[in-house]
N, C-alpha and C positions, 0 to 999 in steps of 0.2 A: 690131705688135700693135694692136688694134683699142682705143680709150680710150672714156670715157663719155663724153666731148665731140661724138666721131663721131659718135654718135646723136641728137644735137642738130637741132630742124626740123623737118618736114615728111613725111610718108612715107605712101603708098596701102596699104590694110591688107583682106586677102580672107581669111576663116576660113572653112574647115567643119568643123562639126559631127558626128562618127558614134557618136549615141547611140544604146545598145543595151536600153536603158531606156524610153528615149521619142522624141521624135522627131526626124529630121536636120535639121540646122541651116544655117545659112549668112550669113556677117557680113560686110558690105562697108563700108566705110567710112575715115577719116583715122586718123593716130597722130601723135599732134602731144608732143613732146620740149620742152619749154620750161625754162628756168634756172629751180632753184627752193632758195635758197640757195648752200649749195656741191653739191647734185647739178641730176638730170632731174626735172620732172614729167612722166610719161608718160598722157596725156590721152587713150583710144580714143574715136570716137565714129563713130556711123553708123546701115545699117539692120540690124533680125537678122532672119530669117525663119528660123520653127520651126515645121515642119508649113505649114498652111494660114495660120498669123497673121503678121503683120507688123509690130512696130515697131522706136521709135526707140531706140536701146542703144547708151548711157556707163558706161566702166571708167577710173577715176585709181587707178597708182602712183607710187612716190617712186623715182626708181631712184639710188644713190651711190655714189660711187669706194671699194671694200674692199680696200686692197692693191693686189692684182695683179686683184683681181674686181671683178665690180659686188653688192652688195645692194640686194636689190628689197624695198621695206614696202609697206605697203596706204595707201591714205588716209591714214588714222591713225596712221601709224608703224610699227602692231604688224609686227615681222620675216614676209615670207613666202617668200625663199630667198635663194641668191645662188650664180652663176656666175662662170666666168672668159670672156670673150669671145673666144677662139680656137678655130679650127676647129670643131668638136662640142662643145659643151657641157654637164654634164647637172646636174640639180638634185633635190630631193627637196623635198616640205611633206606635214607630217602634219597631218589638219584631223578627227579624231576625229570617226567612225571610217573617214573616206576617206583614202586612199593619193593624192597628185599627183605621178606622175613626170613632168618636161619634160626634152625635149631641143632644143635651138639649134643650129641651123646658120648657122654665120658664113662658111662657104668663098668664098661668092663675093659676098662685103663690103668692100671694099676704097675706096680714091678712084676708082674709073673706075667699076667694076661696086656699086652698092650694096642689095643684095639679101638678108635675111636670111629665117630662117625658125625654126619653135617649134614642137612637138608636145609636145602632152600629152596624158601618158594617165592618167585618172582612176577609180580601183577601188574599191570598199568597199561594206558593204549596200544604199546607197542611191542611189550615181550608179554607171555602166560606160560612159566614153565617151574619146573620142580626137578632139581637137581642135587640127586644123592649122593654122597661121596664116602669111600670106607678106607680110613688110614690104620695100616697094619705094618709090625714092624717086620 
């Protein structure tokens, strides 16, 4: 079973974007896992490109050992979901009044192969979009 320690380090991070709202995106950059107490800080950082603009875009969570799961908070603590890190994953956040479903794939995570992946898909009046994400080490 995959622990929160695993995730510990370094890791190359490629997202897109498929907003149906506004425009396609695309995120290239680091995920850097660092000790932050007793869990992760998970520090994204890199470039976005949406549409024709280009800059420079940082995202910090707190990720901690929940049991058998992980809890993921925002900066600030406030809760924003929590999974189990085995095979498929899936999670929910309500952020009034948009729906976040994600789902994780952990299959080919392991010591040798370390490759995971994240989609989420986002609904409500005001976003519609689906955001893949591939973390490699």
């Amino acid at each position: 079973m995959i622990k929160l320690a695993d995730f510990a380090g370094l890791w190359m991070l490629e997202r897109r974007i498929d907003d149906r709202l506004g425009q396609p995106g695309r995120f290239s950059g680091v995920a850097r896992f660092t000790r932050d107490g007793d869990g992760l800080r998970l520090t994204e950082e890199g470039r976005l490109d949406l549409g024709t603009a280009s800059f420079k875009a940082t995202r910090v969570y707190l990720w901690q050992a929940d049991g058998d799961g992980i809890a993921v908070r925002f900066e600030d603590g406030r809760d924003f979901h929590r999974f189990t890190p085995k095979g498929a994953a899936n999670s929910t956040h309500w952020c009034d009044p948009d729906q976040y479903d994600v789902t994780y794939d952990f299959a080919r995570m392991s010591k040798t192969a370390t490759v995971w992946t994240s989609e989420w898909r986002v609904t409500g009046p005001r976003k519609d979009y689906v955001m893949r994400s591939t973390y490699r080490r």
